[in-house]
N, C-alpha and C positions, 0 to 999 in steps of 0.2 A: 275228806275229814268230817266228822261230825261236829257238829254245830251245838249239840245241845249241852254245852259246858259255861258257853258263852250266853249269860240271860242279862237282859237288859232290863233294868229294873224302870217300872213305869215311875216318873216322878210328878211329888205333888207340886200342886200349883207355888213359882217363882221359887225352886228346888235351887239350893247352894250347887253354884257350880262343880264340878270334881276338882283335884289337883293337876289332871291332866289338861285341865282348858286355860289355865292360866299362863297369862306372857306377860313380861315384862314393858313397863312402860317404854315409847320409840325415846331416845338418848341418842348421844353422838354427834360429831361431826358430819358424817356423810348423809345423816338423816338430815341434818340443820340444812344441809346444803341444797339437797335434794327442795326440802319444801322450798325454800326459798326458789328456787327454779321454779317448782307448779307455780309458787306466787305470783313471782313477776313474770312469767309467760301466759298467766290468767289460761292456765290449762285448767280442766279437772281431771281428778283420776276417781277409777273406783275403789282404790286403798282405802280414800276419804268417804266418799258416798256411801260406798257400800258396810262402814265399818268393820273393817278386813281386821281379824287378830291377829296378822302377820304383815302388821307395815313398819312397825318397829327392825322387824329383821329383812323387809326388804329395802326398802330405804336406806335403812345402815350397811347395804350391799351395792347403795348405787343404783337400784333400779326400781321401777312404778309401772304399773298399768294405766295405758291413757286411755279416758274415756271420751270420744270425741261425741260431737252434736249434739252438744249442753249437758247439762246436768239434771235434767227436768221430765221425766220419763211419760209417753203418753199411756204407760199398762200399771194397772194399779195390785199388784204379785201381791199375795200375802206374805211373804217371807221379805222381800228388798227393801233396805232400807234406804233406796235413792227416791227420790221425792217426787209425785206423782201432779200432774194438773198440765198446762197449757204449754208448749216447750217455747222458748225465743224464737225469733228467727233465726238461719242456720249463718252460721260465721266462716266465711268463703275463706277468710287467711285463717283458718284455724289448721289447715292442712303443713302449712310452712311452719308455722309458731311448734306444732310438735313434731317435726322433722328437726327444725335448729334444735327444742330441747332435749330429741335421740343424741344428735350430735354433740353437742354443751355434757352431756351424762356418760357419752364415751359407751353408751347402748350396743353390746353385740346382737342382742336377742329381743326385741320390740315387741311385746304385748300391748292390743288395739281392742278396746270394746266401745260400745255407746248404749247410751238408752234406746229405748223402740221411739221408733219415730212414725207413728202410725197417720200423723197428720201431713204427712210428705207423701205426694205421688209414687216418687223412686225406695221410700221408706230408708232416706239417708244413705244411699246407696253410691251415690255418686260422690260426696263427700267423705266416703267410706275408700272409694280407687282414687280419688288426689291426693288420701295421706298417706295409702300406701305407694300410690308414684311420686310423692314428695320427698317420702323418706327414701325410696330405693334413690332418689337424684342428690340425696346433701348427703345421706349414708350409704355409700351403695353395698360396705359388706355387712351391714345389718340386715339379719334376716328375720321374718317378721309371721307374726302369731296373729291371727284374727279371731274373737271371740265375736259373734255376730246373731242378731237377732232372726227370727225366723219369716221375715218381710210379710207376714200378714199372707204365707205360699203363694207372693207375686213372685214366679220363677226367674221371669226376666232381672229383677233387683237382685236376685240370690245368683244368677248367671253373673252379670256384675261384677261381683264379688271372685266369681270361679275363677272366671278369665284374667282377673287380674295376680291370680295366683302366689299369696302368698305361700312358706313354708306349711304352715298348719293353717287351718281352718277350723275351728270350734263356735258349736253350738250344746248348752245347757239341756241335757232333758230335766231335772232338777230334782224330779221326784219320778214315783211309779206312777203308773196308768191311775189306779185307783184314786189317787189324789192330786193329781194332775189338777182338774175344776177348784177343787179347791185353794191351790198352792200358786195357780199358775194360772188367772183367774182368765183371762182372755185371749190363753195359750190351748194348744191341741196338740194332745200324746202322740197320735198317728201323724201328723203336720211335721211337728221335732223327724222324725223317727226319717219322714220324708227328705226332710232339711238335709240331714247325717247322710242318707243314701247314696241324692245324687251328687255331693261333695267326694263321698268315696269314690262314686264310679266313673269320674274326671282325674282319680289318681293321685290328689292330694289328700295329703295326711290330715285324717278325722278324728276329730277327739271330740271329747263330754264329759258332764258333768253330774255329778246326782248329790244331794244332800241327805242325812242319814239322821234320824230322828224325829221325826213328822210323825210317826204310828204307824209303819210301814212296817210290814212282816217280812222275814228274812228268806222265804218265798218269792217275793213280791221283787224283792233287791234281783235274789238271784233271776227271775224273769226277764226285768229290765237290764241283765247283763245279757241276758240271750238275745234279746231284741236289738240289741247297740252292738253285740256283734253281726248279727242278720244284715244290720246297716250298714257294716263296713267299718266301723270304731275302732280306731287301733290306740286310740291314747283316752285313758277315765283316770277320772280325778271322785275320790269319795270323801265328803268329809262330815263334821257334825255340824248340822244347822242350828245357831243361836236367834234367839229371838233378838231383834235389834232395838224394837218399844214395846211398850203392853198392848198396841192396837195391832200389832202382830201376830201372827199364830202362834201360838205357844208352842215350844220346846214340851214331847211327848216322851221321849228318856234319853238317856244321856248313853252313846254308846263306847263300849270300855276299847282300849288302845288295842287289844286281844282281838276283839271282837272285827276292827277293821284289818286286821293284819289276817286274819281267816279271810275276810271278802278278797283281800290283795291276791290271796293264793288262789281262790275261786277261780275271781277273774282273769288270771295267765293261763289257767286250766281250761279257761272255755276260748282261749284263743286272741283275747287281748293282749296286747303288745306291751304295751307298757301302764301300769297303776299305781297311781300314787292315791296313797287310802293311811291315812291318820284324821284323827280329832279335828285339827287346825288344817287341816288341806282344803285349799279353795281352787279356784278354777286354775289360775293364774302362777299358783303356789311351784314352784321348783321349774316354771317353765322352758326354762337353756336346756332341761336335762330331755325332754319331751322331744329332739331333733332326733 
C-alpha cells in the first residue's frame, strides 16, 4: 500500500492536540477501587508515573501495570515522564504486597515493569524473579507479562529474567536508530535489538514497543520493523508520543489514526504477529489480548 496519502503534518511549537488524542477523565467505581488498592498497598504503577492516557479505561477494567523497584528511575529518557535522581533502597516485601494486590483485583493477565535500576549489581533482577514467583505462588492462574529494562547488557541479570519465564517478555526500542541518543539518552539501539533476540531464541514470547512522533520518517519506522522482526518480535505496540512537560522533547507531529492503521498492515505483512498501532496505544494497552 502506498504511504503517500497519509502526510503528517509538522506542528508548531505546544500544537492543540487533535480530537483523536482526547479521553475522558478516570470516573467510576472500579477505578475508585482500584486506586485505593495502589494506595493502601503503597504500590506504584506506571499508569500514574508515566501519565498513561489510558488509565481511565484501564482501571475502570479492574486492571494496572505495576511498577516495581520504586518509582525513582536511575536513566534520565527524554520522553518518560517517571522521575529521574537517586532510587530508595529496594523493598524486599514489595514482591508479596503485589502478588496479594494481583489476587485482591481478581488479575487474570499481570503486567510487571520497573525503573532501571542501574545502581544495583543484579540491575533489580532478583526482585524482578520473587514477584514473578510470588504471584505464580498466591495467583497461580495468572499469567504474567514482563516489560523489562535492558540490564545495562549484564546477560546474567537478563538470564534471570529468561529462566524465570514468564508468558511474554517485553522490552521498549521506543524509537528508531537515528534517534535512539537522543530519546533514550543512556540506552543503545543495537543493545535493545540484542535484549529482543536472545529472549526470542529461549522461545518465549517477544514483544516492543516504539513511539511515533519524534521526527522519525516513515522509512525509518518501516526499518525498525524489520530489525524487531530479525529479532524475533512477534507482539509491537505503536503509539503517539505525547510530551509529558515542557522539559521534554517536544511532540514533532501528531500522527493521523489512518496513518497507524497502514503501519498495523505493514507490520503483519513483514511477519509480526500481532500489532496494536493507534494514537493512545502504549505498551501495556490491550495486553490479555497479546497471549
Amino acid at each position: 500500500m502506498s504511504d503517500t496519502k497519509f502526510i503528517n503534518k509538522i506542528q508548531p511549537e505546544r500544537a492543540k492536540k487533535p480530537d483523536w488524542l482526547k479521553v475522558k477523565l478516570p470516573t467510576g467505581e472500579e477505578y475508585r477501587k482500584v486506586r485505593q488498592l495502589v494506595t493502601d498497598n503503597k504500590l506504584h504503577t506506571i499508569c500514574e508515573s508515566g501519565n498513561c492516557p489510558n488509565m481511565g479505561e484501564c482501571w475502570g477494567a479492574g486492571t494496572a501495570t505495576f511498577m516495581i523497584l520504586g518509582n525513582i528511575c536511575t536513566r534520565s529518557c527524554g520522553f518518560c515522564a517517571v522521575a529521574t535522581g537517586r532510587p530508595s533502597a529496594v523493598d524486599f516485601q514489595e514482591p508479596v504486597r503485589v502478588a496479594n494486590s494481583v489476587k485482591l483485583m481478581g488479575i487474570k493477565h499481570c503486567v510487571l515493569t520497573s525503573v532501571d535500576r542501574d545502581d544495583l549489581i543484579d540491575g533489580g533482577s532478583i526482585i524482578w524473579v520473587e514477584t514473578i514467583q510470588a504471584i505464580r505462588e498466591i495467583c497461580p492462574g495468572t499469567t504474567l507479562e514482563t516489560l523489562i529494562p535492558d540490564f545495562q547488557g549484564k546477560w546474567e541479570n537478563l538470564q534471570r529474567l529468561i529462566d524465570s519465564a514468564p508468558e511474554i517478555i517485553s522490552h521498549n526500542l521506543e524509537t528508531v536508530r537515528r534517534l535512539t541518543k537522543q530519546v533514550r539518552i543512556q540506552a543503545k539501539y543495537e543493545r535493545s535489538l540484542e535484549v529482543l533476540k536472545r529472549i526470542s531464541i529461549s522461545g518465549i514470547k517477544t514483544k516492543s514497543g516504539v513511539m511515533l512522533g519524534l521526527g522519525e520518517t516513515d522509512g525509518e519506522v518501516l526499518e525498525t520493523m524489520d530489525d524487531l522482526v530479525n529479532s524475533g518480535v512477534s507482539i509491537l505496540t505503536l503509539g503517539q508520543y505525547l510530551q509529558p512537560t515542557k522539559s521534554h522533547l517536544e511532540v514533532r507531529n501528531f500522527i493521523s489514526p489512518e496513518k497507524f492503521a497502514y503501519f498495523k498492515e505493514v507490520g503483519l505483512s513483514k511477519g509480526i504477529r500481532y500489532v496494536e498501532s493507534g494514537p493512545l496505544v502504549r505498551s501495556s494497552y490491550h495486553a490479555e489480548k497479546h497471549l
